[in-house]
MIDOSE-1310 file (N, C-alpha, C; in nm, 2 decimals, decimal comma, always signed):
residues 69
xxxx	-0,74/-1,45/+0,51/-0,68/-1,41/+0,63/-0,62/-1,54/+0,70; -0,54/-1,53/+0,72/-0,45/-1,65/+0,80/-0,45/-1,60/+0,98; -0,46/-1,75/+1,01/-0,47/-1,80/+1,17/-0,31/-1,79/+1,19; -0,32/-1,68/+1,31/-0,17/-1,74/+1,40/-0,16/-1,82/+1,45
xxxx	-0,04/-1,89/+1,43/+0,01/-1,98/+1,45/+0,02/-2,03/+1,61; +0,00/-2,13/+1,67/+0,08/-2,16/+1,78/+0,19/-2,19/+1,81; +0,28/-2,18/+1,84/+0,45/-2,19/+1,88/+0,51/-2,10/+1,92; +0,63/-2,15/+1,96/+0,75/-2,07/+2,02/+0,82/-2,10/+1,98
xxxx	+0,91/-1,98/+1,98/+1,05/-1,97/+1,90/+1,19/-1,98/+2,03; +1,27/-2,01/+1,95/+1,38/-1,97/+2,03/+1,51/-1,87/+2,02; +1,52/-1,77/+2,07/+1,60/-1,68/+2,04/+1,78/-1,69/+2,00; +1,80/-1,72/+1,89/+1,95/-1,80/+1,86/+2,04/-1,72/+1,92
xxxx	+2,01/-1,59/+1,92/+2,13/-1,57/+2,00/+2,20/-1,55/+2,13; +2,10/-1,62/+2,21/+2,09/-1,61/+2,32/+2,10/-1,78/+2,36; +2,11/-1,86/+2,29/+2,03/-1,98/+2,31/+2,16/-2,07/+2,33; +2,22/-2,12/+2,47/+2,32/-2,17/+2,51/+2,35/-2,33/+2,45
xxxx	+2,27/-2,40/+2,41/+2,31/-2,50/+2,32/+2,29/-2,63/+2,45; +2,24/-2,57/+2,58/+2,25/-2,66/+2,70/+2,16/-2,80/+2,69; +2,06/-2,75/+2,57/+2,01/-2,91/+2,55/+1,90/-2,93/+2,66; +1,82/-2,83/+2,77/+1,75/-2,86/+2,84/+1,59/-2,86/+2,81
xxxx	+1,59/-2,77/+2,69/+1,48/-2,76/+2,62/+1,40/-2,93/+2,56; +1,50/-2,98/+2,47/+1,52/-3,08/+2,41/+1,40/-3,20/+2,45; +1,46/-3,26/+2,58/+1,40/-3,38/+2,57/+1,23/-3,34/+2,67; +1,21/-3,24/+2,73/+1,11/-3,19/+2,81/+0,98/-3,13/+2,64
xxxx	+1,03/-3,11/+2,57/+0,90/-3,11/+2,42/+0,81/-3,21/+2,42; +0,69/-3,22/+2,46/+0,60/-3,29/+2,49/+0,56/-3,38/+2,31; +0,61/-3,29/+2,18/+0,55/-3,25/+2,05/+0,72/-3,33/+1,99; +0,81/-3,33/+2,10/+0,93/-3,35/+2,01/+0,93/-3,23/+1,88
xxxx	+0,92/-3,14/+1,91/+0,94/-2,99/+1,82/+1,09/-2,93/+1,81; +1,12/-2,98/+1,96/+1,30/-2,91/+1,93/+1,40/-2,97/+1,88; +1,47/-2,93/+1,82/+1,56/-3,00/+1,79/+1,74/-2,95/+1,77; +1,87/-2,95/+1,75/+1,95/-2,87/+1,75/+1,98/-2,86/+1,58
xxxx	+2,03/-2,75/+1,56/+2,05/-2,66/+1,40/+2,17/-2,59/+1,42; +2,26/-2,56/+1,38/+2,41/-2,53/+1,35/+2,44/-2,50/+1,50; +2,48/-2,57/+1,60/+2,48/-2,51/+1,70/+2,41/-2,47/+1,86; +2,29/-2,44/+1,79/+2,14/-2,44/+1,86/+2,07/-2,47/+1,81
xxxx	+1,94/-2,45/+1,94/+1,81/-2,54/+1,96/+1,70/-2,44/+1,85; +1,66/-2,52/+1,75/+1,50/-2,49/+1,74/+1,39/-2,50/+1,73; +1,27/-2,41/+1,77/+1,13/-2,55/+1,77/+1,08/-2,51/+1,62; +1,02/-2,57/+1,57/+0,96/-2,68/+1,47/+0,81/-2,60/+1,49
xxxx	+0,78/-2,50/+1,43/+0,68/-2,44/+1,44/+0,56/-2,51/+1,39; +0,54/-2,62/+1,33/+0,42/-2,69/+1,25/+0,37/-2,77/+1,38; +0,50/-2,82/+1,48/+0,46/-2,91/+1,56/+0,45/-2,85/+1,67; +0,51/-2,74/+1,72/+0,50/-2,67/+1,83/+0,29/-2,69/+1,88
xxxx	+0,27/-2,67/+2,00/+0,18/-2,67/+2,01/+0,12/-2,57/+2,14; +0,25/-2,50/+2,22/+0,28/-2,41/+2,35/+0,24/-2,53/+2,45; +0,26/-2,64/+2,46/+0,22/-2,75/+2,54/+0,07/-2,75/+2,58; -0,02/-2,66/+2,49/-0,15/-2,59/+2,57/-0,24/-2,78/+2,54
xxxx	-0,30/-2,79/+2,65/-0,38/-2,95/+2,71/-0,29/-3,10/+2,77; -0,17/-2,99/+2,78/-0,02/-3,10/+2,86/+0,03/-3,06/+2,97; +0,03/-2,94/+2,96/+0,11/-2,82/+3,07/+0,05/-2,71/+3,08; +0,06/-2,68/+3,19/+0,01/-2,50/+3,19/+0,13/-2,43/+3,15
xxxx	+0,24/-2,49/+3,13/+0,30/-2,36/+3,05/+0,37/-2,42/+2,97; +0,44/-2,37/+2,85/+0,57/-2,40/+2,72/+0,68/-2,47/+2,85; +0,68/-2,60/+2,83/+0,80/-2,67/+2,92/+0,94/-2,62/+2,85; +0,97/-2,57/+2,76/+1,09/-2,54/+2,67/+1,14/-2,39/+2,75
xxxx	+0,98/-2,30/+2,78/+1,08/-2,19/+2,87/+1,09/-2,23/+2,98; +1,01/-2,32/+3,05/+0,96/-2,36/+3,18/+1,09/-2,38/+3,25; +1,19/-2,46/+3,20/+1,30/-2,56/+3,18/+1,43/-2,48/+3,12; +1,41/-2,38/+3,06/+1,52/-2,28/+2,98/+1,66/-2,18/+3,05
xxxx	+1,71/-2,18/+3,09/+1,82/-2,15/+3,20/+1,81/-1,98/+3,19; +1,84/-1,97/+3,02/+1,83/-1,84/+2,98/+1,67/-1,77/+2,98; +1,66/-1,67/+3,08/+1,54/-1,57/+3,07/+1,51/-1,55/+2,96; +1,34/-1,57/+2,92/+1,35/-1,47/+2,77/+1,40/-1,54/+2,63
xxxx	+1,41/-1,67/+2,64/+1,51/-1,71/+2,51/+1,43/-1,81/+2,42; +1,28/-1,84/+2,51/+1,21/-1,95/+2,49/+1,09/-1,86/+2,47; +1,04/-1,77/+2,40/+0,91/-1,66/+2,37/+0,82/-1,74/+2,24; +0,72/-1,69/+2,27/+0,60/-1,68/+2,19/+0,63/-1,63/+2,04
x	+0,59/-1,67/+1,93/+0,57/-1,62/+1,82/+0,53/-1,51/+1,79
């Protein structure tokens, strides 16, 4: 039985390419891919013992586009 994972994804097709997510990754997890941003699920970490919350939605313009796994 496999452990879930920690991270967050980001919803591509919603995902405005604004770049605000980017440098606020405490893990450096995001990165940009054809266009838009994505996190890096190995290194994702939900910022949990940095932030009380994912700085990637915290920071995210679009509602919703910065979710949980």
């Amino acid at each position: 039985r496999q452990e879930k994972k920690m991270a967050y994804k980001i919803i591509a097709s919603q995902c405005t390419a604004c770049s605000a997510c980017e440098p606020v990754c405490p893990n450096a997890a995001i990165s940009q891919k054809k266009g838009v941003f994505v996190i890096n699920p190995v290194d994702c970490t939900e910022c949990e013992g940095q932030y009380d919350e994912p700085q990637c939605a915290a920071v995210c313009p679009v509602d919703n586009t910065c979710v949980p796994r």
